[in-house]
TORNU-26540 format. One line per 4 residues: number of its first residue (from 0); their letters; for each residue x, y, z of N, C-alpha, C, O. Coordinates in Angstrom, 1 decimal. Layout:
# TORNU-26540
NUM = a = X:Y:Z:X:Y:Z:X:Y:Z:X:Y:Z; ...
//
This chain:
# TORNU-26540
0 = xxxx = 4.8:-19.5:-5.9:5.5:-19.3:-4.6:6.0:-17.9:-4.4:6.2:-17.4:-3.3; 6.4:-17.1:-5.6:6.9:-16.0:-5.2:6.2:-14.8:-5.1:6.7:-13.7:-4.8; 4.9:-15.2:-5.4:3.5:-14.4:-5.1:3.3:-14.3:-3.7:3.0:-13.3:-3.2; 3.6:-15.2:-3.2:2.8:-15.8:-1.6:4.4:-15.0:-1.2:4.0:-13.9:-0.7
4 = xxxx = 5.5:-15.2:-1.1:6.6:-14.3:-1.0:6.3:-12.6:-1.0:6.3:-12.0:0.1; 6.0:-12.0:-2.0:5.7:-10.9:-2.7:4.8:-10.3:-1.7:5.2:-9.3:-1.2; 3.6:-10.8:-1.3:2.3:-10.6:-0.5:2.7:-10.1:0.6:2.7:-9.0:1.0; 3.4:-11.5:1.3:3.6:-11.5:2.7:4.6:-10.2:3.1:4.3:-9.5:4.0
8 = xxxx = 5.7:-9.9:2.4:6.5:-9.0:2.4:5.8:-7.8:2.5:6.2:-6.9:3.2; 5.0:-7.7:1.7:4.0:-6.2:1.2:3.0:-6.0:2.6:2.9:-5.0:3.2; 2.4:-7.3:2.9:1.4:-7.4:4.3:2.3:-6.7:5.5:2.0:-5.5:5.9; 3.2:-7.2:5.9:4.3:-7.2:6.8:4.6:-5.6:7.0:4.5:-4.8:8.0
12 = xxxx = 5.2:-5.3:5.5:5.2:-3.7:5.7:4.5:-2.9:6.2:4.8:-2.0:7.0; 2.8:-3.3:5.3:1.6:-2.2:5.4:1.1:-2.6:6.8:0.2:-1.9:7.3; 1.5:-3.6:7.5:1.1:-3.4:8.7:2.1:-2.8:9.6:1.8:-2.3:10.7; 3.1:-2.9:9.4:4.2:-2.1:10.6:3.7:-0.7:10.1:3.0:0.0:10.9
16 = xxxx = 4.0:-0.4:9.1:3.4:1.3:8.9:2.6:1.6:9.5:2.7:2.4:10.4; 1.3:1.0:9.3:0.3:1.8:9.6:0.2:1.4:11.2:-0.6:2.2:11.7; 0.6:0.7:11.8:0.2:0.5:13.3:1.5:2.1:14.3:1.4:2.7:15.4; 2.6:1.9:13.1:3.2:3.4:13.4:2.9:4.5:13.5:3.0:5.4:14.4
20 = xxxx = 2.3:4.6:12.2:1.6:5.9:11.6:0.7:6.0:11.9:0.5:6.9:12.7; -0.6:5.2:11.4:-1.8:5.9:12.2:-1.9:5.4:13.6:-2.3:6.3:14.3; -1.6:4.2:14.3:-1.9:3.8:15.8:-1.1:5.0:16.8:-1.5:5.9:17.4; 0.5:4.5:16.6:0.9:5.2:17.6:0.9:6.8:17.7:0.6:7.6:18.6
24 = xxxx = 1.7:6.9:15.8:1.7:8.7:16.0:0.1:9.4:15.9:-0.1:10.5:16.3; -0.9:8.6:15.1:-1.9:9.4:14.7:-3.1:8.9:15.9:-4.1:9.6:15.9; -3.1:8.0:17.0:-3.7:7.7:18.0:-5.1:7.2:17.4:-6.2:7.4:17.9; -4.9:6.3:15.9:-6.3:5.7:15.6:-6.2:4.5:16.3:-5.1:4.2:16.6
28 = xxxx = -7.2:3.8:16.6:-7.7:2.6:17.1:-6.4:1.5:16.5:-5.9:1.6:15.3; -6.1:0.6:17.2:-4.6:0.0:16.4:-5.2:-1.2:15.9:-4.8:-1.6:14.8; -6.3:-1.8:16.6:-7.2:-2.9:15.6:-7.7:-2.2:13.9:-7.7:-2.8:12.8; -8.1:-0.9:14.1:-8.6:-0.4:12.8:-7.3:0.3:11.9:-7.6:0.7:10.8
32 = xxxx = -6.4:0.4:12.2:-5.4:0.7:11.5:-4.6:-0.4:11.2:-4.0:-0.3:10.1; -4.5:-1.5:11.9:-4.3:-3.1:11.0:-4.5:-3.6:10.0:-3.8:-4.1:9.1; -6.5:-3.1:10.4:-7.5:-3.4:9.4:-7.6:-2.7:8.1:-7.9:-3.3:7.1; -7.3:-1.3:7.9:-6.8:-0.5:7.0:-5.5:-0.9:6.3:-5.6:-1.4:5.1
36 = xxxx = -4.3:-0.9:6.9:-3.2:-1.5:6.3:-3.4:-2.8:5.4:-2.9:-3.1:4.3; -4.4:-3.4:6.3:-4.3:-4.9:5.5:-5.2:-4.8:4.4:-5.1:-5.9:3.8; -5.8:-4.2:3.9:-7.2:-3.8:3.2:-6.3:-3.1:2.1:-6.5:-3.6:1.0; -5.4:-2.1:2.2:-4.8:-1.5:1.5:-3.7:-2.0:0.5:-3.6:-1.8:-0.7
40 = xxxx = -2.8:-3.0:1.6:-1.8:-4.5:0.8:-2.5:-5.3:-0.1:-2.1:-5.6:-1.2; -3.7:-5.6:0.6:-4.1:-6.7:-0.8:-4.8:-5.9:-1.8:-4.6:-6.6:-2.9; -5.4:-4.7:-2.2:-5.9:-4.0:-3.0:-5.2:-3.9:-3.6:-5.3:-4.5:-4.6; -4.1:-2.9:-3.3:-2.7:-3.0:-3.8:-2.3:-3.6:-4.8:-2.0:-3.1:-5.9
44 = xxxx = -2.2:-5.0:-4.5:-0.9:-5.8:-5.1:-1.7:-6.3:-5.9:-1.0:-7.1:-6.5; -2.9:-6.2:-6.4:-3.9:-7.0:-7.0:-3.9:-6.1:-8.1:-3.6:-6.4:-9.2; -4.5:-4.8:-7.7:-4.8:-3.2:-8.7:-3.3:-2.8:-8.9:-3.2:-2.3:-10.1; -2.6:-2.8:-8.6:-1.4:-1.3:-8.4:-0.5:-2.5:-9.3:-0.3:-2.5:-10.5
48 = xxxx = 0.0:-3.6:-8.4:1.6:-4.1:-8.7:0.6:-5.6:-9.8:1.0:-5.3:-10.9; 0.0:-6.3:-9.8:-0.5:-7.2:-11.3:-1.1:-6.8:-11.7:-1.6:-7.6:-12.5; -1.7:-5.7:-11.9:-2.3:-5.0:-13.5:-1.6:-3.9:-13.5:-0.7:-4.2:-14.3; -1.4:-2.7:-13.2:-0.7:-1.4:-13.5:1.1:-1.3:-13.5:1.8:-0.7:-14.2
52 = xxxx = 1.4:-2.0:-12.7:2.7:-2.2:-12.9:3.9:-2.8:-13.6:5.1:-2.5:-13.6; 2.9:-4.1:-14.4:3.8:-4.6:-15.0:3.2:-3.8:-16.8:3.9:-4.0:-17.8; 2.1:-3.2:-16.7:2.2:-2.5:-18.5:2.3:-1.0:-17.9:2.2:-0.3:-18.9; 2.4:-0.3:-16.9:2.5:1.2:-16.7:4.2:1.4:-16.5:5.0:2.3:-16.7
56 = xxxx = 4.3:0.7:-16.2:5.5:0.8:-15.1:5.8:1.0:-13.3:5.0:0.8:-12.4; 6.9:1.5:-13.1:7.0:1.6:-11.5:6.0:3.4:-11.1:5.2:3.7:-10.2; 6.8:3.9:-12.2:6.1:5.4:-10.9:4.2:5.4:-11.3:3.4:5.4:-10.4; 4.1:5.3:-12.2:2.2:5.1:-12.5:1.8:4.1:-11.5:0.7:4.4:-10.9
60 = xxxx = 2.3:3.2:-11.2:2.0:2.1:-9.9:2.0:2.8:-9.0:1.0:2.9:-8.3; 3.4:3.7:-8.9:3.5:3.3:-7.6:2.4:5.0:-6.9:2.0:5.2:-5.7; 2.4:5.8:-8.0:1.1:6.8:-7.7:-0.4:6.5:-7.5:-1.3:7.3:-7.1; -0.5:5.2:-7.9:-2.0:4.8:-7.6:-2.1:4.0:-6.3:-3.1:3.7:-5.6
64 = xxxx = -0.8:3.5:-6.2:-0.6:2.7:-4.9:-1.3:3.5:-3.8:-2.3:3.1:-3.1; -0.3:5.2:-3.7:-0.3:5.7:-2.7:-1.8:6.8:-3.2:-1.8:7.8:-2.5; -2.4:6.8:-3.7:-3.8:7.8:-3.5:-4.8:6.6:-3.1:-5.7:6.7:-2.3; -4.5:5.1:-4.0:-5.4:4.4:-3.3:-5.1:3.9:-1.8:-5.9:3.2:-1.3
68 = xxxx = -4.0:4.4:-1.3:-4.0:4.3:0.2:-4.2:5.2:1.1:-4.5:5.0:2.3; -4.2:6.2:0.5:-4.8:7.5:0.8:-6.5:7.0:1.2:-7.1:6.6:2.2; -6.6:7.4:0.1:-8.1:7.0:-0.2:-9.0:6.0:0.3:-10.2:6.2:0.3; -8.3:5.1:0.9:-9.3:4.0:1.3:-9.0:4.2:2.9:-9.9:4.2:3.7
72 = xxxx = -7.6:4.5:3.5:-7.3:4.1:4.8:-8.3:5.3:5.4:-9.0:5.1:6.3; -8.2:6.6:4.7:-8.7:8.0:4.9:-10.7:7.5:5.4:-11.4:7.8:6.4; -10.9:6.9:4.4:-12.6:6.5:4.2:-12.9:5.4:5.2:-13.8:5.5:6.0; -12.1:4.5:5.2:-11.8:3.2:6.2:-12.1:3.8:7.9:-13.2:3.6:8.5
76 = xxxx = -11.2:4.3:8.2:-11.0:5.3:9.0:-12.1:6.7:9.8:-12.1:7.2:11.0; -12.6:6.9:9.0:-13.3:8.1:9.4:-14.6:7.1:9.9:-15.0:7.0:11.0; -15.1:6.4:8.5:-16.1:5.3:8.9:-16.0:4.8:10.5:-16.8:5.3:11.2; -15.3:4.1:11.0:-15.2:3.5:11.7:-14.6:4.6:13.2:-14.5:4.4:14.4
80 = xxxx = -14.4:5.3:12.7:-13.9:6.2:14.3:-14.6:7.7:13.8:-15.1:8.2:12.8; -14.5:8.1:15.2:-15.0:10.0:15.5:-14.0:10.7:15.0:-12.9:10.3:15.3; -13.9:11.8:14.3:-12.7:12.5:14.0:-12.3:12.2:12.5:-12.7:11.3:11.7; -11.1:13.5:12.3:-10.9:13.4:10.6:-9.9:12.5:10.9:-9.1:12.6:11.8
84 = xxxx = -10.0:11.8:10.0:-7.9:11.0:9.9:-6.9:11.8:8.2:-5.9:11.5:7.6; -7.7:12.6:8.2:-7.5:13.1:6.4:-5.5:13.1:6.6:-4.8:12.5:5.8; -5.0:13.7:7.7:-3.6:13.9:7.6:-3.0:13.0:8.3:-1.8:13.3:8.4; -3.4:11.8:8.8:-2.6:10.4:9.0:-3.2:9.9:7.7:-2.4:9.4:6.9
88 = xxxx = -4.1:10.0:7.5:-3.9:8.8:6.0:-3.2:9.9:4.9:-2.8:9.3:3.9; -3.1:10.8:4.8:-1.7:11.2:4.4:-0.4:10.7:4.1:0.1:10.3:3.1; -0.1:10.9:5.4:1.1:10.3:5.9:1.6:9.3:5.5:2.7:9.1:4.9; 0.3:8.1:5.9:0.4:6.6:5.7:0.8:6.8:4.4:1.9:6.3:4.1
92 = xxxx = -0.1:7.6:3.4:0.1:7.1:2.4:1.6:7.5:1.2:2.0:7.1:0.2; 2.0:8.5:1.9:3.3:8.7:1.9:4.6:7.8:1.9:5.6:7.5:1.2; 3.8:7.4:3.4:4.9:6.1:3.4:4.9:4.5:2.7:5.7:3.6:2.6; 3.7:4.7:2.4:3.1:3.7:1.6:4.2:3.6:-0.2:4.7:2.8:-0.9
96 = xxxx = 3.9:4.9:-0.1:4.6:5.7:-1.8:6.2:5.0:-1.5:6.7:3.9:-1.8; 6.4:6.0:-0.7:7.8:5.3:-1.1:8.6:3.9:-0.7:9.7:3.5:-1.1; 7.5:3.2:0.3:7.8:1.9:0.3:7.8:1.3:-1.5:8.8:1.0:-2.2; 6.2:1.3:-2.0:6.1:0.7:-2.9:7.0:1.3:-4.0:7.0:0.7:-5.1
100 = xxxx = 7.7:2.5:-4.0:8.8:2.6:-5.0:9.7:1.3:-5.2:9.6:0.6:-6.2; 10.5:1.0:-4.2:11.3:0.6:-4.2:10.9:-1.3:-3.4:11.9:-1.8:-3.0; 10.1:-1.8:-3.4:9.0:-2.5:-3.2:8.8:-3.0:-5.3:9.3:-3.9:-6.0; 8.5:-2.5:-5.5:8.0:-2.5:-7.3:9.3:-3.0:-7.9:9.3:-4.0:-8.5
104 = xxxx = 10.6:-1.8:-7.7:12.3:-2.4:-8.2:12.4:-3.9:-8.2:12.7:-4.5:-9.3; 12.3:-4.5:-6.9:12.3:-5.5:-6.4:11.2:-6.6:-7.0:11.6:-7.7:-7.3; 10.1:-6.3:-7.0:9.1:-7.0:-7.6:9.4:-7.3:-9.4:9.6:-8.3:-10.0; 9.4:-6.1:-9.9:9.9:-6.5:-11.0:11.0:-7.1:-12.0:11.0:-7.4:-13.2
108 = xxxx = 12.3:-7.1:-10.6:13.3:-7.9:-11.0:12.8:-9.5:-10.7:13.0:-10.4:-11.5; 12.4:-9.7:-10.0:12.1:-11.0:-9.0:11.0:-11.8:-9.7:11.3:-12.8:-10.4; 9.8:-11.3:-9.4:8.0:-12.1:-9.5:8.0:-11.7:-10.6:8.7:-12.3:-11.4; 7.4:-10.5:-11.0:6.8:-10.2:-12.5:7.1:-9.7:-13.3:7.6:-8.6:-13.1
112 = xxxx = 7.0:-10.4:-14.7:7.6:-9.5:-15.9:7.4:-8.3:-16.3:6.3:-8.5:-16.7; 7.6:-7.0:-16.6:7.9:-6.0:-16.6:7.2:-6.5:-18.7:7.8:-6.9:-19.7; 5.9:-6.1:-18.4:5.4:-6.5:-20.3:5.9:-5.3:-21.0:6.3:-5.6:-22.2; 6.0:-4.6:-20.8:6.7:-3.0:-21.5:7.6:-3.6:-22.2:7.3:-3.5:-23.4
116 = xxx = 9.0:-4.4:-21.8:10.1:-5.2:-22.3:9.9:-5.8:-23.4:10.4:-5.4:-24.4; 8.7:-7.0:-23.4:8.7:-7.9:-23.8:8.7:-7.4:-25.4:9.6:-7.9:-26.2; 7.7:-6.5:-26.0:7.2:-6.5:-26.9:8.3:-5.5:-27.7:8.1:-5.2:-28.9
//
């Protein structure tokens, strides 16, 4: 249950961002910047915060968070529309970073064990 918690919270975020960031300020398509956001949350939480996060730690997470949101929303993005998006998925991914800083804090007190500890 506190996966399905953890998710929804993470979804919720990467979609208000990006419908900020790239829809309103960066004027991408607001269906394809949903679609990016949400592409990026679940990749995310799957790659970044249950495998890299709980044996790397928070900042190693939370730097692959944000190049892989970079990275995909950037590629996502250009695919799908005319024009560079290179400096909104930037941005996004900026905001992405420091969500998932402090996003990770939370996660690792909460849902997942932090294996660095254990051993």
């Amino acid at each position: 249950m506190n996966h399905v918690k953890a998710i929804a919270i993470k979804l919720v975020a990467h979609l208000v961002l990006g419908w900020v960031v790239l829809s309103l300020i960066f004027e991408a398509p607001a269906g394809d910047a949903l679609i990016a956001a949400a592409i990026v949350a679940i990749l995310i939480y799957v790659v970044g915060d249950l495998l890299v996060l709980r044996k790397a730690g928070n900042i190693p997470a939370t730097l692959l968070d944000a190049g892989t949101a970079f990275l995909v929303t950037w590629l996502y993005l250009n695919s799908m529309n005319d024009g560079d998006f290179l400096v909104a998925s930037f941005v996004f991914a900026i905001g992405v970073g420091l969500f998932e800083y402090f996003f990770h804090n939370w996660l690792l007190g909460n849902v997942i064990p932090d294996e660095r500890r254990v051993h």
